[in-house]
FILUM-109572 format. One line per 5 residues: for each residue x negated, y, z of N, C-alpha, C. Coordinates in steps of 0.2 Angstrom, whole numbers, plus 5000, padded with zeros to 4 digits. Each point is the difference from the previous one (the first is absolute). Layout:
! residues N
X:Y:Z:X:Y:Z:X:Y:Z  ... .
//
This chain:
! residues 151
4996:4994:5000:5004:5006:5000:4996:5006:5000  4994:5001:5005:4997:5004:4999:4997:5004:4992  4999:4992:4998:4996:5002:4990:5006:5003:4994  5006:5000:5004:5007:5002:4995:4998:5009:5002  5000:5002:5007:4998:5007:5003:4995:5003:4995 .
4996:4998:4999:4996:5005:5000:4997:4999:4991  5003:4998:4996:5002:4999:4992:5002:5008:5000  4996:5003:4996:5001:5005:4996:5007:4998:4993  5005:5004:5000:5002:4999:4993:5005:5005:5000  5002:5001:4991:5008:5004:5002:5006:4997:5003 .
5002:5004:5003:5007:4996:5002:5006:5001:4995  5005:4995:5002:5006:5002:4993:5003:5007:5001  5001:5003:5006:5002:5007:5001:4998:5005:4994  4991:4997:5000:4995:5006:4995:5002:4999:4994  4999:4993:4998:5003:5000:4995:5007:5002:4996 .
5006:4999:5003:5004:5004:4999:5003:5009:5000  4996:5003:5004:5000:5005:5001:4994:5001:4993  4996:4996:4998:4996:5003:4993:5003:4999:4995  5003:4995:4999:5006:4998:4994:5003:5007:5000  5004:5001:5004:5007:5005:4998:4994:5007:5000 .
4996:5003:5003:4994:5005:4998:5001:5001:4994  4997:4992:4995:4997:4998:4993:5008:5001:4995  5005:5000:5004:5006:4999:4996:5003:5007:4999  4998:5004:5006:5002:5008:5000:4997:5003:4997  4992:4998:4999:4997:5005:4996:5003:4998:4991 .
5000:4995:4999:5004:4998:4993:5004:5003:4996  5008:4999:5009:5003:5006:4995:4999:5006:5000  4996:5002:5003:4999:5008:4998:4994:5001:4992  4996:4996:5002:4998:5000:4993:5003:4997:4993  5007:4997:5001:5003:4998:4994:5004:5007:4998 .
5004:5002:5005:5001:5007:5002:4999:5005:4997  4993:5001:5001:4996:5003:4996:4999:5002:4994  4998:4993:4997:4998:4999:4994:5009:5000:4995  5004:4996:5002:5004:4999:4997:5008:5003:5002  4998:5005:5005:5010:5002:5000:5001:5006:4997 .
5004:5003:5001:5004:5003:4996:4996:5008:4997  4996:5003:5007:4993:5004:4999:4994:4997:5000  4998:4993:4997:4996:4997:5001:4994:5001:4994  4992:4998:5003:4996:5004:4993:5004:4996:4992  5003:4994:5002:5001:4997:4990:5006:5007:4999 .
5005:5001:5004:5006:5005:4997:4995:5007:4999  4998:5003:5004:4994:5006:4998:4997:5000:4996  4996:4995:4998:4995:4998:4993:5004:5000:4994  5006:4998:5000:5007:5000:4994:5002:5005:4999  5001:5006:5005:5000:5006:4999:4996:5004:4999 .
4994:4999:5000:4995:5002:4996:4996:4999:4996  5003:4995:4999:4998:4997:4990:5006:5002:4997  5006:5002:5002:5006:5003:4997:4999:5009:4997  4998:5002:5006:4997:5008:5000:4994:5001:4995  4994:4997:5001:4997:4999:4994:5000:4999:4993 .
5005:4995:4999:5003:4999:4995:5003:5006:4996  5004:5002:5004:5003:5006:4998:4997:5005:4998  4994:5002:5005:4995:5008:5001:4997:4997:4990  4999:4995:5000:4997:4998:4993:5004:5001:4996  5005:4997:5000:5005:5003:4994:5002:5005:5000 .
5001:5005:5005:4999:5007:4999:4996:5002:4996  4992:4999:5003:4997:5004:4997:4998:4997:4992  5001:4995:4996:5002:4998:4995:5003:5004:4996  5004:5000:5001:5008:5004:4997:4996:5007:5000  4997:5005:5006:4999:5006:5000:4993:5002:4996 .
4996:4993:4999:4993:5002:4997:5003:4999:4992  5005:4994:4999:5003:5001:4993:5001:5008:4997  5004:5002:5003:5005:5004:4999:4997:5007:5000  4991:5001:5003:4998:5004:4999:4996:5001:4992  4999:4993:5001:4996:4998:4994:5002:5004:4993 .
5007:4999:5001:5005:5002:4995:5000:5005:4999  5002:5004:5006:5000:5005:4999:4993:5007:5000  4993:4996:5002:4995:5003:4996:4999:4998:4993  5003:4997:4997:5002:4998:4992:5002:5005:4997  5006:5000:5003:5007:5005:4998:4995:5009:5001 .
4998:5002:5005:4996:5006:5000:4995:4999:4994  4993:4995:4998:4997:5003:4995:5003:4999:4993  5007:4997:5000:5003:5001:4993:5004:5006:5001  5004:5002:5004:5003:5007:4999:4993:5007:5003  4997:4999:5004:4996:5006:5001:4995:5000:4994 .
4995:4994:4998:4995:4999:4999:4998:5001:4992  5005:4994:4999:5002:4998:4991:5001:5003:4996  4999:4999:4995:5003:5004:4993:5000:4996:4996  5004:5000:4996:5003:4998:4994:5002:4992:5002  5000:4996:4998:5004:4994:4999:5001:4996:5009 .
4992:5001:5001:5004:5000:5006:5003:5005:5008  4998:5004:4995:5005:5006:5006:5009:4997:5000  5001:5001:5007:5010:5001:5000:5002:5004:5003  5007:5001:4998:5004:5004:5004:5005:4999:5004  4999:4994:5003:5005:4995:5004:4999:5005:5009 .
5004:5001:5000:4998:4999:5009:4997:4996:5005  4999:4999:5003:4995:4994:5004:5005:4995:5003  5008:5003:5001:5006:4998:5001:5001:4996:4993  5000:5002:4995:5004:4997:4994:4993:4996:4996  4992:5000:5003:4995:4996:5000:5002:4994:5001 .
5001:5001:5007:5000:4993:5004:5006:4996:4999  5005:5003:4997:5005:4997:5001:5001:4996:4992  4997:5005:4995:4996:4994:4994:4996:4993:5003  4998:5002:5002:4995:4995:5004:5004:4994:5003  5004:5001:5003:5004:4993:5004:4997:4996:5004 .
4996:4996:4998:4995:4996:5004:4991:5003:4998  4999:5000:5007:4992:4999:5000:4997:4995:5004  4996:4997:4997:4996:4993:5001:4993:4999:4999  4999:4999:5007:4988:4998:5000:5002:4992:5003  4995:5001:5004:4997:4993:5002:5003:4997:5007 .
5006:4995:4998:5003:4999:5008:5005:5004:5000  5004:5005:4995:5006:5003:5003:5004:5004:4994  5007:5001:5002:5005:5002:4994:5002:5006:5003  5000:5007:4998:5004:5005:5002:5006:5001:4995  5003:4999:5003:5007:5004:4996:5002:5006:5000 .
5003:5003:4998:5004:5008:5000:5006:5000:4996  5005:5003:5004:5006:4999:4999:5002:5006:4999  5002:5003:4994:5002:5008:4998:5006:5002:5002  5005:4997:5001:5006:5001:5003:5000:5003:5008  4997:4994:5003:5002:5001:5007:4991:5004:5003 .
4995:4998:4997:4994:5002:5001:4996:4997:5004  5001:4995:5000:4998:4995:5005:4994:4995:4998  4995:5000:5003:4995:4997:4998:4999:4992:5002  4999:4997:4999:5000:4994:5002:4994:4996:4999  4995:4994:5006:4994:4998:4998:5000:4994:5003 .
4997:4995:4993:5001:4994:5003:4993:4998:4999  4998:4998:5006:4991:4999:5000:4998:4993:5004  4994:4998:4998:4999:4995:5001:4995:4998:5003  5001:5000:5008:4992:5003:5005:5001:4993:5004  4991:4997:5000:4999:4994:5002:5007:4995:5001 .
5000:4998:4991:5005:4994:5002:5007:5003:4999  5005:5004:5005:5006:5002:5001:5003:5003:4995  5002:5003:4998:5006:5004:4997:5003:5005:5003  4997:5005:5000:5003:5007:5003:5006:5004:4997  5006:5001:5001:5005:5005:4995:5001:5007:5006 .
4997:5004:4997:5001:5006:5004:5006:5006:4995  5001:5007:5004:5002:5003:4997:5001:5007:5001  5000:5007:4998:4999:5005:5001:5005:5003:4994  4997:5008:5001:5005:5005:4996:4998:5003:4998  4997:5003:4994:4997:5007:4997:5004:5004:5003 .
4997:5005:5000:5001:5007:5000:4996:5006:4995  5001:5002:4996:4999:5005:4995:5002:5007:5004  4994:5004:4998:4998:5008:5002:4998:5003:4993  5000:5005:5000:4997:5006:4996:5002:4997:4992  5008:5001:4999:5002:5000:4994:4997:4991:4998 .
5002:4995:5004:4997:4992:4999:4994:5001:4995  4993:5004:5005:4990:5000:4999:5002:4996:5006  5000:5001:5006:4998:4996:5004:5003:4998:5004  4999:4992:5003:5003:4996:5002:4998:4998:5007  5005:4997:5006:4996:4997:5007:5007:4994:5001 .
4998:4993:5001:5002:4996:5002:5003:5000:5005  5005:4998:5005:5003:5000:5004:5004:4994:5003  5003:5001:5005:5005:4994:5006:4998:4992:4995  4995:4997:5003:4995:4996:4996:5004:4993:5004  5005:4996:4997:5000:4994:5005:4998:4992:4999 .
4999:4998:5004:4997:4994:4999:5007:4994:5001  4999:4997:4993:5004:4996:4999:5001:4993:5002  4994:4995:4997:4999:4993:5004:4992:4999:4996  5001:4994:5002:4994:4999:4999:5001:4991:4998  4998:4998:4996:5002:4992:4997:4990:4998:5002 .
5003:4992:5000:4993:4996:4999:5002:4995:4995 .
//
C-alpha cells in the first residue's frame, strides 16, 4: 500500500478538467475561424471588395482611354481623322470598349456604364453612371455598384 502512495501520475480529475480545457479552446477557435464574423466570411468579403475596386478601375481606366482618343481627334486632328462628335456622342458610338480581362459597355439611353471584368479567375459585373459637363468635353463616373461576382 505504501508503493500505490507515493506513484507519481495524473489523476482522472486532471485529465478531465484538460479534455473540456482542450474542448473550449476548440470551440472558440472554430468560432473564430468559421462563424458568422469569422476570418473565411472576412476574407469573402474581401476578395468581394477587391474584385469590385478592379472592375471599377477597369471600366474607369477604359473610359479614359477613350476619351483621351476622343480629345486628340477633336482637339488635335485634322482632316480625316479629326471629329466633331461630342465625347457624349463619341462614346456612345463606341458602345463597347474591350482590353485584356474586361467588357465595358455604355448605354446611351440611360447612361450607364457597365463592366464585366475578369480578376483572378471570378467574373466581376459592376456598374456606374456617366455624368457629362461642359457641353458633354467632360465626363466623371459615378454611384459605381457592385453587382456579383461568378466563379
Amino acid at each position: 500500500m505504501k508503493n500505490l502512495k507515493n506513484q507519481k501520475g495524473i489523476t482522472l480529475v486532471a485529465l478531465v478538467v484538460t479534455i473540456i480545457v482542450l474542448l473550449i479552446l476548440a470551440g472558440v477557435s472554430l468560432s473564430l475561424v468559421a462563424g458568422s464574423n469569422g476570418i473565411m466570411t472576412r476574407t469573402v468579403a474581401a476578395r468581394d471588395k477587391h474584385n469590385a475596386a478592379t472592375a471599377k478601375e477597369r471600366a474607369e481606366l477604359a473610359i479614359a482611354e477613350t476619351q483621351m482618343e476622343w480629345y486628340e481627334k477633336y482637339y488635335v486632328s485634322t482632316g480625316a481623322d479629326a471629329t466633331t462628335q461630342t465625347l457624349k456622342e463619341y462614346l456612345n458610338a463606341k458602345k463597347t470598349i474591350s482590353g485584356s480581362g474586361y467588357i465595358v459597355t455604355i448605354d446611351a439611353a440611360t447612361n450607364k456604364v457597365s463592366v464585366k471584368a475578369d480578376t483572378e479567375g471570378a467574373e466581376v459585373l459592376a456598374e456606374g453612371t456617366l455624368t457629362y459637363s461642359n457641353n458633354d468635353r467632360n465626363l466623371e463616373i459615378t454611384n459605381w455598384s457592385y453587382l456579383e461576382t461568378t466563379k
